[in-house]
C-alpha positions in Angstrom: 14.0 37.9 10.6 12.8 34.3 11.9 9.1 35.2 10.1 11.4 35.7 7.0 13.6 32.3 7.3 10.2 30.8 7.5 8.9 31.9 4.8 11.8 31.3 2.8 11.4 27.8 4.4 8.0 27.2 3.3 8.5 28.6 -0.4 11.9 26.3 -1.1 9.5 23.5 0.2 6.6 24.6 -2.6 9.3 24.5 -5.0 10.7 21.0 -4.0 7.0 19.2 -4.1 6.5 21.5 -7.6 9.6 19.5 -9.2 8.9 16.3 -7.6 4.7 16.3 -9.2 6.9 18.2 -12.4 9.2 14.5 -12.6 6.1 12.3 -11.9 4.3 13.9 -14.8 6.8 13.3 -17.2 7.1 9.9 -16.3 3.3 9.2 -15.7 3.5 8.0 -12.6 0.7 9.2 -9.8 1.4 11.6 -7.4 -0.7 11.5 -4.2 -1.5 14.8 -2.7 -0.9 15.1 1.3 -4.6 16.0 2.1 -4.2 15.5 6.3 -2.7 13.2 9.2 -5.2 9.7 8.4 -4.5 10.1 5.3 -3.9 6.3 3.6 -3.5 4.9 -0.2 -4.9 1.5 -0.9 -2.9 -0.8 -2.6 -4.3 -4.4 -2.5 -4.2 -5.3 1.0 -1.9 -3.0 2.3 -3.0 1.0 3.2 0.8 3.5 2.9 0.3 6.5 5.0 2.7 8.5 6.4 2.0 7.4 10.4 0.7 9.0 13.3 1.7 7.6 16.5 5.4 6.8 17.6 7.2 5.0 20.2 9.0 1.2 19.9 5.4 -0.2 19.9 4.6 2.1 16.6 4.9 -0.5 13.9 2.2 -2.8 15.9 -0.2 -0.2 16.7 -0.1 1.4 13.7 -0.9 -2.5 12.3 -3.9 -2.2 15.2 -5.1 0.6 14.1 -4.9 0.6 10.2 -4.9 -3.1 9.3 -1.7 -3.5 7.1 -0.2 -0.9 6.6 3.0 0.5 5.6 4.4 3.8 7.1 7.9 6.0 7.8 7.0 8.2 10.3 8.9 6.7 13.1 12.1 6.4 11.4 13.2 3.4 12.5 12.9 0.6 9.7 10.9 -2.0 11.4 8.2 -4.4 11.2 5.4 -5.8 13.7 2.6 -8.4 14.0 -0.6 -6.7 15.3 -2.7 -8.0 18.3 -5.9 -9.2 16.4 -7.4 -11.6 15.1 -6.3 -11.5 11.6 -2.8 -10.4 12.7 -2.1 -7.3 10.6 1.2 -6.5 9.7 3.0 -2.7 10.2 6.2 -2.0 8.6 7.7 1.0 9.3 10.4 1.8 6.5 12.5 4.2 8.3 13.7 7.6 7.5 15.7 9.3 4.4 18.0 11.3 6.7 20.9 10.3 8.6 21.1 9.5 12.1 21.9 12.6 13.9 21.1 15.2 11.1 18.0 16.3 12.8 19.1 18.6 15.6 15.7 17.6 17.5 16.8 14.1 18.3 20.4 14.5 18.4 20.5 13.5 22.6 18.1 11.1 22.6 19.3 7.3 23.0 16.6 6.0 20.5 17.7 8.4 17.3 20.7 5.1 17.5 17.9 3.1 16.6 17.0 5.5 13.3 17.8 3.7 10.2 17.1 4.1 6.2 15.0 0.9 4.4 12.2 0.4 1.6 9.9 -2.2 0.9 9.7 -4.1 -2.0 8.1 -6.9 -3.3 5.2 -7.8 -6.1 1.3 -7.3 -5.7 -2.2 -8.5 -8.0 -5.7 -6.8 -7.5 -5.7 -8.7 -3.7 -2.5 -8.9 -1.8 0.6 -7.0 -1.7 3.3 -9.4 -0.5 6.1 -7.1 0.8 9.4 -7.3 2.3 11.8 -5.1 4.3 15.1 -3.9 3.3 16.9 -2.5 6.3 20.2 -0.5 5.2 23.2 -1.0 7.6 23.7 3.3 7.3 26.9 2.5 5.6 27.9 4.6 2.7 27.3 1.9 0.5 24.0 0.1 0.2 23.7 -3.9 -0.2 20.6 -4.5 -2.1 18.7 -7.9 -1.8 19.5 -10.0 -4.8 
């Protein structure tokens, strides 16, 4: 039965990323494969990737480790200077879930700290200038105007 439930798992998730490339066809926009864990799209002066390290320090290592870099995997929308030289930048946009919906993390003092935000902003050829939007996890969201 469980090999079954993951299975079943596995295929709705095939399914989900088949619509979501399916939607980014029609509207030509790109749609990056996940290929592995240090996996990173350039985009001016900033790398995305999804992150790989965790903990309140994340946003700064991540900036130690990558340069600037913008990431999610911590789920906490925040953003840190990094100790070097050129003082990279890591902003963490947070999570798409709610606080509390993953069963995992449900005890743990720090899921309070879980939030939803994005980063937006404008970019040329050599710098991406971006800002945080942290959502209040309200039912209604205050966009910055």
């Amino acid at each position: 039965l469980e090999f079954r439930r993951v299975l079943f798992r596995s295929g709705y998730a095939r399914r989900l990323i088949d619509d979501i490339k399916e939607h980014c066809r029609k509207r030509k926009a790109r749609f990056i494969d996940y290929t592995g864990i240090w996996q990173c799209y350039q985009l001016a002066n900033y790398k995305f990737t999804h992150g790989t390290v965790y903990g309140e320090n994340a946003p700064r290592d991540m900036a130690e480790m990558y340069g600037n870099v913008i990431f999610a995997h911590t789920h906490k929308p925040t953003q840190a200077v990094g100790r070097r030289i050129d003082s990279p930048i890591g902003i963490s946009v947070g999570t798409l879930t709610r606080r509390g919906a993953m069963d995992y993390a449900n005890t743990r003092r720090s899921t309070l700290g879980w939030g939803q935000g994005f980063v937006w902003g404008e970019y040329n050829d050599n710098a991406l200038y971006p800002n945080l939007h942290t959502h209040d996890n309200s039912d209604v969201w205050h966009l910055p105007l």
